[in-house]
C-alpha positions in Angstrom: -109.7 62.1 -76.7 -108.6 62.7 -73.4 -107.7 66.6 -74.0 -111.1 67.0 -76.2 -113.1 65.8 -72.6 -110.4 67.9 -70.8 -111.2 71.1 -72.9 -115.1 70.8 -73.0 -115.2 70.6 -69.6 -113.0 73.9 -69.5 -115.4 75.4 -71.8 -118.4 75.0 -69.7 -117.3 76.8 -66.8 -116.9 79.7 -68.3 -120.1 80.0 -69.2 -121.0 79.9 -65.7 -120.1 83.7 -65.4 -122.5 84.6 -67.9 -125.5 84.1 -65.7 -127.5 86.9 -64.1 -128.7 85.1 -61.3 -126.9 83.3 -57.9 -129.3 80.3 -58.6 -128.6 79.8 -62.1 -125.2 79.9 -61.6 -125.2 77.6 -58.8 -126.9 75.0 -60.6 -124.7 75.6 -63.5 -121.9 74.5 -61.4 -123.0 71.9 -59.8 -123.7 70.1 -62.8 -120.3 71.3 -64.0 -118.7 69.4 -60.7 -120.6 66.5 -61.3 -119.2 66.5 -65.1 -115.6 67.4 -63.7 -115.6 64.8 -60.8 -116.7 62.1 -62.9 -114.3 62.1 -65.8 -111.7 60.0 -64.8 -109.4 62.8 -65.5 -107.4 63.2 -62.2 -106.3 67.1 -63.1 -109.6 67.9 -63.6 -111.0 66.3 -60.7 -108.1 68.0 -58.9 -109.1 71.6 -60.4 -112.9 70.4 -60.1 -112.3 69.7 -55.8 -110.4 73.0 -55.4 -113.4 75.4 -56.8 -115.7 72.9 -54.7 -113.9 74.0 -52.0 -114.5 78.1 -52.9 -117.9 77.8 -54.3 -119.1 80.2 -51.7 -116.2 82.9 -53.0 -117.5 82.2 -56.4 -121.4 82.3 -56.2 -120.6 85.8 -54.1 -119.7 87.0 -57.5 -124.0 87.3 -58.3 -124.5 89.0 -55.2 -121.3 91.8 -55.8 -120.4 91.5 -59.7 -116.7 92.3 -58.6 -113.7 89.9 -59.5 -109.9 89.9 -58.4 -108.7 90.6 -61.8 -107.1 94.0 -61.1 -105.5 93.1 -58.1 -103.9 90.0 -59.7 -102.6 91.9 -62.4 -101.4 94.2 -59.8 -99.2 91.5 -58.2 -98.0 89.8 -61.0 -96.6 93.3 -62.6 -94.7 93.4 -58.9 -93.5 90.6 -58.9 -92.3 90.6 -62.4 -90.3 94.1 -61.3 -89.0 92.1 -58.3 -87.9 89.0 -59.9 -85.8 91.9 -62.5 -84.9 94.4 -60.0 -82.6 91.3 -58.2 -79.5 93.4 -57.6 -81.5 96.8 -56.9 -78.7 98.8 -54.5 -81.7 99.8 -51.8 -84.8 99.7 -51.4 -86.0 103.1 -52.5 -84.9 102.4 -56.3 -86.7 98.8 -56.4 -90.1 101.2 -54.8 -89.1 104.2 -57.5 -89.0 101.5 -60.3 -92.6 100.2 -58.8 -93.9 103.1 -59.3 -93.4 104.5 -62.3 -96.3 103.9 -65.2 -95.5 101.1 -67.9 -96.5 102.0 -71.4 -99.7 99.9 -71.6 -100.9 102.2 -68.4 -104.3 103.5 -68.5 -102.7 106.7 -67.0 -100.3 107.8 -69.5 -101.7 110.1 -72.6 -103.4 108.2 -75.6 -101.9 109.0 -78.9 -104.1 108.9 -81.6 -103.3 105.6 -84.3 -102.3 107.0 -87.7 -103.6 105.0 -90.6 -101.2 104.5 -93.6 -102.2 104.1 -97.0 -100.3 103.0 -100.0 
């Protein structure tokens, strides 16, 4: 029962990035925190009193529509490579390795799917 509270509580912040409007989505999450804080759930109080504290970083998503999600994608594919590249001779092969494109890269050419049929 616990994880069923746990998950719809989950599930109702995400709709707070639906909203068009600052307002809406500030009352959307205050109710959210009320919800969260009063579960008796000490991981989601914990999550719940961690967002409280960068609710003005959050609402300031209304105002610029812009989210982190490149940038953390970013990091995480450097430090993936770093975590690998342990043993790299110098430092010019670990920032050659960086730089080259992976596969999933918006940058390299598309090749058109073929479809098979039997």
């Amino acid at each position: 029962m616990k994880t069923a509270r746990a998950w719809a509580i989950k599930e109702s912040l995400r709709h707070f990035w639906s909203y068009k409007r600052r307002g809406w989505g500030e009352k959307h999450f205050k109710r959210w925190y009320f919800w969260a804080t009063h579960s008796r759930l000490k991981p989601v109080i914990d999550a719940a009193k961690t967002l409280k504290r960068h609710e003005a970083g959050l609402l300031s998503y209304f105002a610029h529509r812009v989210t982190n999600a490149g940038a953390e994608g970013l990091n995480s594919r450097i430090q993936a490579i770093r975590v690998a590249g342990r043993g790299y001779r110098n430092r010019k092969n670990f920032k050659d390795r960086d730089l080259v494109p992976s596969r999933r890269s918006p940058a390299l050419p598309c090749y058109p799917l073929t479809w098979v049929t039997h």
